[in-house]
C-alpha positions in Angstrom: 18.1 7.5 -3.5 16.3 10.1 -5.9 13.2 11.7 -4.3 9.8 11.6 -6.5 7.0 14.5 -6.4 4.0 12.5 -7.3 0.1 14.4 -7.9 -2.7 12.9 -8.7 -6.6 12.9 -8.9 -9.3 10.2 -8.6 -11.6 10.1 -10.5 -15.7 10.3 -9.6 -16.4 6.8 -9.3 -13.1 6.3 -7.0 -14.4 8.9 -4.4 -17.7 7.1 -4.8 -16.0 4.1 -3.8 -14.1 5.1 -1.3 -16.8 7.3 0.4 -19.0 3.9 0.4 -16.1 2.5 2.2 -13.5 5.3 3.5 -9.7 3.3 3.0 -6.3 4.9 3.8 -4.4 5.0 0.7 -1.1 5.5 2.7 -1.2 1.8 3.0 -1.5 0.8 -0.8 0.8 3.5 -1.8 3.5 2.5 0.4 3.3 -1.4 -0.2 3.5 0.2 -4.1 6.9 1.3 -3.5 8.2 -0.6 -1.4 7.7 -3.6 -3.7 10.9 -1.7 -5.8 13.4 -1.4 -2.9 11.8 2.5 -1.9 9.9 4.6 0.5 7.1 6.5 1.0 7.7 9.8 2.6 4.5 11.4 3.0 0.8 11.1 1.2 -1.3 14.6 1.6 -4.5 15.0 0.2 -5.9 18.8 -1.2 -8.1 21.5 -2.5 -7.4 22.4 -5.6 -6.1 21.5 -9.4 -5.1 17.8 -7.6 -6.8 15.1 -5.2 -3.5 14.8 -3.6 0.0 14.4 -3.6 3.1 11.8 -2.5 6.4 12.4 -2.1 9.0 9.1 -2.5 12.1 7.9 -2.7 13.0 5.3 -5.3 16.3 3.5 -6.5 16.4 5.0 -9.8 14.0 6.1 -12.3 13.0 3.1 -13.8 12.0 2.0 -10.8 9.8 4.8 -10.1 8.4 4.7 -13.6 7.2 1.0 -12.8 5.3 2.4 -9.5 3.5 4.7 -11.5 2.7 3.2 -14.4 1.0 0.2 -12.3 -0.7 3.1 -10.7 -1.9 4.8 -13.4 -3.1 1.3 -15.4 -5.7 0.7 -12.5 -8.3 2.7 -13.7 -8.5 4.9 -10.0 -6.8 8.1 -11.2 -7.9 10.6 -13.7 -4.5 11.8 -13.8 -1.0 11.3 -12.3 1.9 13.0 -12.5 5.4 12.7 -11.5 8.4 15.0 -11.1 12.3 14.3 -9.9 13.2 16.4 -7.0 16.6 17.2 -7.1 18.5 18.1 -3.8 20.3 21.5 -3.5 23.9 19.7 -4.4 22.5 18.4 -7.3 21.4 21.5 -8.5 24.8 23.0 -7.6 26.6 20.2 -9.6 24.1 21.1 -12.4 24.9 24.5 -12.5 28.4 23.9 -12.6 28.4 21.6 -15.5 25.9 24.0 -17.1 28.5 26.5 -17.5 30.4 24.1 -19.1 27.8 23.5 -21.8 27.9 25.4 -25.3 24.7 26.5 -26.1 23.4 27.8 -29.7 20.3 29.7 -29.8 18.4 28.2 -33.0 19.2 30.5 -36.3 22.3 32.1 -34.5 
């Protein structure tokens, strides 16, 4: 199954929330995807340009797409963003194919 980068922030009135009534997300997150046939592989929060990230497996890409787009409807999130991980032999098999492709640069 395709693995899922996932980062996200909550907004001010989330962390208000949750500081009135501390809650780990872990839970939610991985009822979320397991509701479309996947798995949570880890939920880290962090300094920095994000409130945290998750990293999960999914059946496909639709699937995914339904996780987060649930997610990001329910008002808790200033942002979230997702990003397919590919694994090394993906990359390779991309690379191959790649060679195969016959690219134009525009105006050439």
């Amino acid at each position: 199954m395709p693995l899922y980068l996932t980062r996200f922030s909550y907004t001010p009135e989330t962390w208000a929330r949750l500081i009135g009534k501390p809650e780990d997300r872990r839970l939610a997150a991985q009822s979320y995807i397991e509701s479309v046939g996947g798995k949570l592989h880890g939920f880290w929060y962090a300094f920095g340009t994000y409130d945290g990230y998750n990293l999960w497996e999914a059946p496909d890409n639709v699937s995914m797409a339904a996780v987060a787009l649930a997610i990001s409807a329910g008002d808790a999130l200033s942002s979230f963003e997702t990003t397919v991980l590919l694994t090394v032999e993906e990359t390779m098999d991309a690379l191959r194919k790649a060679g195969q492709v016959r690219y134009r640069a525009p105006g050439e």
